[in-house]
C-alpha positions as a printed Julia matrix, in Angstrom:
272×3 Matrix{Float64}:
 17.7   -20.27  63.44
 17.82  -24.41  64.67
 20.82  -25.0   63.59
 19.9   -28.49  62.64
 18.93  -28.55  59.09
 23.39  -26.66  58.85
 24.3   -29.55  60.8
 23.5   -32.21  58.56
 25.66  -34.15  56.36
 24.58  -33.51  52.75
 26.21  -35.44  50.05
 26.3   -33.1   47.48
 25.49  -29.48  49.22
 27.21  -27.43  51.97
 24.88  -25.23  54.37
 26.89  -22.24  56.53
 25.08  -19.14  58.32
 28.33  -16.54  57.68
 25.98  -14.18  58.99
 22.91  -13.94  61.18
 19.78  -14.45  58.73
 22.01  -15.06  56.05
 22.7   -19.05  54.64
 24.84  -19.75  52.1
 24.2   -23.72  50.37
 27.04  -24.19  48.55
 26.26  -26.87  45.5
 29.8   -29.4   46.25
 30.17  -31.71  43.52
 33.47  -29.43  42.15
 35.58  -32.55  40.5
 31.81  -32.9   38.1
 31.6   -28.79  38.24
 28.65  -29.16  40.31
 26.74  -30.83  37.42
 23.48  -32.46  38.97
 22.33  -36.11  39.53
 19.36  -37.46  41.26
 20.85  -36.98  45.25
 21.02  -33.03  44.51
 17.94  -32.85  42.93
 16.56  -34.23  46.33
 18.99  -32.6   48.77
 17.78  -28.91  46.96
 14.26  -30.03  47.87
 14.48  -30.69  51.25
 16.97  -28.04  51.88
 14.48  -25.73  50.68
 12.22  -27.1   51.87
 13.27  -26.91  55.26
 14.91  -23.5   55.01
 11.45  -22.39  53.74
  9.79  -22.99  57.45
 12.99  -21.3   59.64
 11.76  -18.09  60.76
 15.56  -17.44  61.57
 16.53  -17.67  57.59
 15.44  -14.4   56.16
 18.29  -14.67  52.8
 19.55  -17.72  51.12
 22.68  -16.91  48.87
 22.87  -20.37  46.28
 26.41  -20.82  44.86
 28.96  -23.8   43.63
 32.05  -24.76  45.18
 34.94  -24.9   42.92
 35.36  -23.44  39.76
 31.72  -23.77  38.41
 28.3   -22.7   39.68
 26.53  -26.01  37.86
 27.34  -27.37  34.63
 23.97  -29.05  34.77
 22.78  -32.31  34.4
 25.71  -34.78  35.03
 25.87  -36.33  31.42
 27.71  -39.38  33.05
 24.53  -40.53  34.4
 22.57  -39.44  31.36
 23.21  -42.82  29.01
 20.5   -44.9   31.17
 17.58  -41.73  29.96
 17.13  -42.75  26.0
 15.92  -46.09  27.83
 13.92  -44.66  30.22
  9.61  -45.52  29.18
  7.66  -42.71  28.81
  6.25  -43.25  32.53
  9.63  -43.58  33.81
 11.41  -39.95  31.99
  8.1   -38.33  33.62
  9.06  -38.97  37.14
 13.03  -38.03  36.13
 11.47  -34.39  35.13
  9.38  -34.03  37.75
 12.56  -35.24  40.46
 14.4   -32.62  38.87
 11.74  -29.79  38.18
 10.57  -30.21  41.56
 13.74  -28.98  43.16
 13.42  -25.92  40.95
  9.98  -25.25  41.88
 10.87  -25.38  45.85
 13.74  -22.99  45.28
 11.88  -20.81  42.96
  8.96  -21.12  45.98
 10.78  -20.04  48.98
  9.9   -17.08  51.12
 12.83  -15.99  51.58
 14.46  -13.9   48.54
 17.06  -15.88  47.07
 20.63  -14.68  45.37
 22.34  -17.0   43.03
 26.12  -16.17  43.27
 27.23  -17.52  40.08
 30.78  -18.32  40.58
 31.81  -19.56  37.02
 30.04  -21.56  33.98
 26.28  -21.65  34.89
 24.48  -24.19  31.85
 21.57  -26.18  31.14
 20.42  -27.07  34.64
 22.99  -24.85  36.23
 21.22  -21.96  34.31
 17.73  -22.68  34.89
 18.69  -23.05  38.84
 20.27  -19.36  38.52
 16.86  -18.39  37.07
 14.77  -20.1   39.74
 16.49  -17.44  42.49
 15.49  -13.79  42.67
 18.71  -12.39  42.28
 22.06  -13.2   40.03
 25.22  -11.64  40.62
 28.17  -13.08  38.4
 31.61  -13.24  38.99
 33.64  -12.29  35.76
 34.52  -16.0   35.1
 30.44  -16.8   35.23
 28.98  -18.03  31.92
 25.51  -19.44  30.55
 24.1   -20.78  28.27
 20.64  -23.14  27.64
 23.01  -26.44  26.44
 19.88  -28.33  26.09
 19.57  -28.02  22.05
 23.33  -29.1   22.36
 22.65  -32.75  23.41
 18.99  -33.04  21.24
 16.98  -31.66  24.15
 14.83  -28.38  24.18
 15.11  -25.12  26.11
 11.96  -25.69  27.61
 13.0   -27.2   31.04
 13.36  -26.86  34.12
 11.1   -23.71  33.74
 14.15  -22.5   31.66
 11.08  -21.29  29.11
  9.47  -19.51  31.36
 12.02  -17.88  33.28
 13.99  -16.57  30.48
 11.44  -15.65  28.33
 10.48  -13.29  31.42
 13.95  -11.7   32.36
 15.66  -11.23  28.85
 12.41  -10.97  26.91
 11.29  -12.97  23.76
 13.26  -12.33  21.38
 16.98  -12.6   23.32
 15.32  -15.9   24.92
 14.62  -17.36  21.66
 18.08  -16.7   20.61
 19.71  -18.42  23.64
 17.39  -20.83  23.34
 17.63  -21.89  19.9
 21.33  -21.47  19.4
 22.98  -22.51  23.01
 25.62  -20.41  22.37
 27.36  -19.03  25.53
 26.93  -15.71  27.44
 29.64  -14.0   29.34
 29.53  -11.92  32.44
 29.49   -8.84  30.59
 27.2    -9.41  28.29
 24.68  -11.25  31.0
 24.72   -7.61  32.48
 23.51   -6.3   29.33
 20.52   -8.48  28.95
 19.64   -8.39  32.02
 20.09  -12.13  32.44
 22.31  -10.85  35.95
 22.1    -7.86  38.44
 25.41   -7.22  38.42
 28.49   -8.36  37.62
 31.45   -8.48  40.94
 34.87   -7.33  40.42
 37.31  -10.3   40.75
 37.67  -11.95  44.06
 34.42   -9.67  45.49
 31.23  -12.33  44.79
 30.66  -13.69  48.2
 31.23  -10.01  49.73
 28.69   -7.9   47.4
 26.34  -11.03  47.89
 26.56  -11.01  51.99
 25.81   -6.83  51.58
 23.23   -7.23  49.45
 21.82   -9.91  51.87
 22.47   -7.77  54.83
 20.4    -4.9   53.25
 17.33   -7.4   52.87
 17.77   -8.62  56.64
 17.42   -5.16  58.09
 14.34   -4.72  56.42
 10.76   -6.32  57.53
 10.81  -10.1   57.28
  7.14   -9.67  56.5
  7.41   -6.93  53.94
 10.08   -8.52  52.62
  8.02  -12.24  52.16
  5.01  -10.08  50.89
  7.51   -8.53  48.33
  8.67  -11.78  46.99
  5.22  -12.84  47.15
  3.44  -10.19  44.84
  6.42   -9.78  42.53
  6.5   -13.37  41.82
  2.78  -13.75  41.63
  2.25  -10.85  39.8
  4.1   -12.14  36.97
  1.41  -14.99  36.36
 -1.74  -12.61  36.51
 -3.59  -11.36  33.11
 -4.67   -7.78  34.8
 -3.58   -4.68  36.48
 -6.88   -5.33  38.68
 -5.5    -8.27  39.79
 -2.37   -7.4   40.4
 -3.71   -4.4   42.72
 -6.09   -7.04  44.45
 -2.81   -8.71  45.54
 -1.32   -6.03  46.41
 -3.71   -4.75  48.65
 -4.63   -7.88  50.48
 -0.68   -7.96  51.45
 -0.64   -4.52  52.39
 -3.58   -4.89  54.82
 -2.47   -8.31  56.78
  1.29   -6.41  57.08
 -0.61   -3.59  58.86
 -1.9    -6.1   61.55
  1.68   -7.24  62.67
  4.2    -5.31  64.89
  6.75   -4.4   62.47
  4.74   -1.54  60.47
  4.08    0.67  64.03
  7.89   -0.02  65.17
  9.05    1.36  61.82
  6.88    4.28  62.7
  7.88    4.7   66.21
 11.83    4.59  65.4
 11.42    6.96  62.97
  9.75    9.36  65.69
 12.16    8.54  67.63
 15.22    8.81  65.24
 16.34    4.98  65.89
 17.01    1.9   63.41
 13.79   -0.12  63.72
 13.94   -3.23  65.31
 12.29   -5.65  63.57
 10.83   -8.95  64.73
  8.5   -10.59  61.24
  5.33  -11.15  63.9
């Protein structure tokens, strides 16, 4: 991968390649616990962004230096939003939600390695990723209804309502009460929950086990899972499908997969 976009000096994010394939952007704000202003919301974008078009980055592992994965919003820049015109709290939502949507929008699958308290804005990052794994110290909770804001943001609504199902969302939603490790196994609001100390390690193999696999299967994947969610048919979801299926059968990876398993060998794959 260029190793330009890891070379750069973010303000509020740390990129690192521990592994071939494999980046980890660390959110560094620890003295706030990673809460958010306006510079992350435009650092995630354009690192995103710009991991999105390396061919070299096939995983991106999302975590939060410190003690906390995000606390969300940083309420010591909030005051200035009650005086914000209508106009002007539009483009603050959209700053914000569009970082989301170029997370959530990435080829590459994405692992949020929730390292302690993920809420509000910290949570509805964790939901924008493919993957969760928690540490036992991780915690979440919505927080919005907590300072006279609603659950719906930051696709927080739509996200939820999807992984835990209506009813669980609703309660989370409604009540902001917090959920632990444990129980975020449970409702399937995580993967899987690390034993102490282990985050960063289960979240590099789990990585490592999507890099050996097709970069293009792997995209296509992502692609149909997360589109899939949005259609209103099993005929569309098969139409999808199928179109994904048939341009992966025109690249090179699909007859070297054959070809090392006639020839009992790992497959060597190349994403062209």
């Amino acid at each position: 991968m260029s190793p330009d976009l890891l070379t750069q000096a973010f303000e509020t994010l740390e990129l690192d390649e521990p592994s071939p394939g494999t980046v980890v952007v660390r959110l560094n704000r620890p003295d706030r616990l990673n809460a958010m202003n306006n510079t992350m919301f435009d650092e995630l974008e354009r690192v995103a962004l710009g991991l999105n078009d390396r061919d070299g980055c096939r995983v991106v592992i999302l975590t939060g230096a410190g003690r906390a994965f995000c606390a969300g919003f940083d309420l010591a820049d909030a005051e200035h939003l009650a005086d914000l015109g209508a106009m002007g709290m539009l483009d603050q939502q959209e700053l914000a939600a569009r970082s989301m949507l170029a997370i959530r929008s990435m080829r590459q699958p994405t692992i949020a390695a929730v390292n302690g308290a993920a809420t509000g804005g910290g949570l509805a990052l964790s939901l924008a990723c493919d993957l969760r794994i928690a540490a036992p110290a991780a915690q979440f909770n919505t927080a919005f209804v907590k300072i006279g804001l609603s659950s719906g943001d930051l696709g927080t609504s739509w996200l939820l309502t999807r992984l835990c199902g209506p009813a669980v969302a609703s309660e989370l939603g409604f009540t902001g009460r917090m959920v632990l490790a444990e129980e975020a196994v449970t409702i399937r609001l995580v993967n899987s929950v690390s034993a102490e100390g282990a985050l960063m390690d289960d979240c590099l193999a789990l990585a490592a086990q999507i890099v050996a696999n097709s970069p293009g299967g792997v995209q296509m994947s992502k692609r149909a899972l997360q589109m899939n969610m949005e259609v209103g048919s099993f005929a569309a979801a098969i139409e999808l499908e199928n179109r994904g299926q048939a341009l992966l059968t025109r690249g090179t990876d699909m007859p070297e997969a054959l070809a090392a398993f006639k020839e009992k060998r790992p497959p060597r794959f190349t994403g062209t």
